[in-house]
N, C-alpha and C positions, 0 to 999 in steps of 0.2 A: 644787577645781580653779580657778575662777571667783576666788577670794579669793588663790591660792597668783600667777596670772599676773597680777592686777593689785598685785602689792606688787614683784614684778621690773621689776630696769631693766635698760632697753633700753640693750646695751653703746654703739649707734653712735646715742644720742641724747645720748651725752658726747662727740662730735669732729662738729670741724666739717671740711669737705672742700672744698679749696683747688683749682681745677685749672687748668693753665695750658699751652697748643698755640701751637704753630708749625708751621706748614706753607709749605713754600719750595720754589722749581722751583730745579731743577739748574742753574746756568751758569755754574759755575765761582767764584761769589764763596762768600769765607766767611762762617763765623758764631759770634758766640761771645753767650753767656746767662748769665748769675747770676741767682740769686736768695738774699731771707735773710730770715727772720724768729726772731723771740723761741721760742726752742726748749726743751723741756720735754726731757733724752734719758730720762724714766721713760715717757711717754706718748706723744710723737710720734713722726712715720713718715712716711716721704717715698718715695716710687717713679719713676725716670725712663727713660723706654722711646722707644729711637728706631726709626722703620721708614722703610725709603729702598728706591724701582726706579730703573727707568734714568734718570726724569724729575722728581723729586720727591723731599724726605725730608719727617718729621714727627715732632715733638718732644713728648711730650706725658710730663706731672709731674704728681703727684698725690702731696697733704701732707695728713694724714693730724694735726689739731691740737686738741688734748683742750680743752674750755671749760672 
């Protein structure tokens, strides 16, 4: 067992993890965001999730980039 888990690799010790927030109060202005890098489409992976209340939204990405 001891020999079986040290010959395994560890799948997320091959990606490295990018993350990137914004968090902005409500008053009416807009917003607009890009992003880009050197993209692998066999291995990467990117996630973008917005949460917004009466007073506040927040933008938060997470890239998901094989080494």
């Amino acid at each position: 067992m001891t020999n079986m888990a040290s010959t395994d690799v560890d799948p997320f010790n091959l990606y490295f993890a990018l993350v990137t927030s914004v968090i902005m109060q409500k008053n009416g202005a807009g917003l607009h965001t890009a992003s880009s890098c050197y993209w692998d489409n066999l291995g990467d992976g990117s996630c973008t999730v917005r949460w917004e209340n009466k007073t506040m939204f927040c933008i938060v990405s997470v890239f998901g980039l094989g080494i």
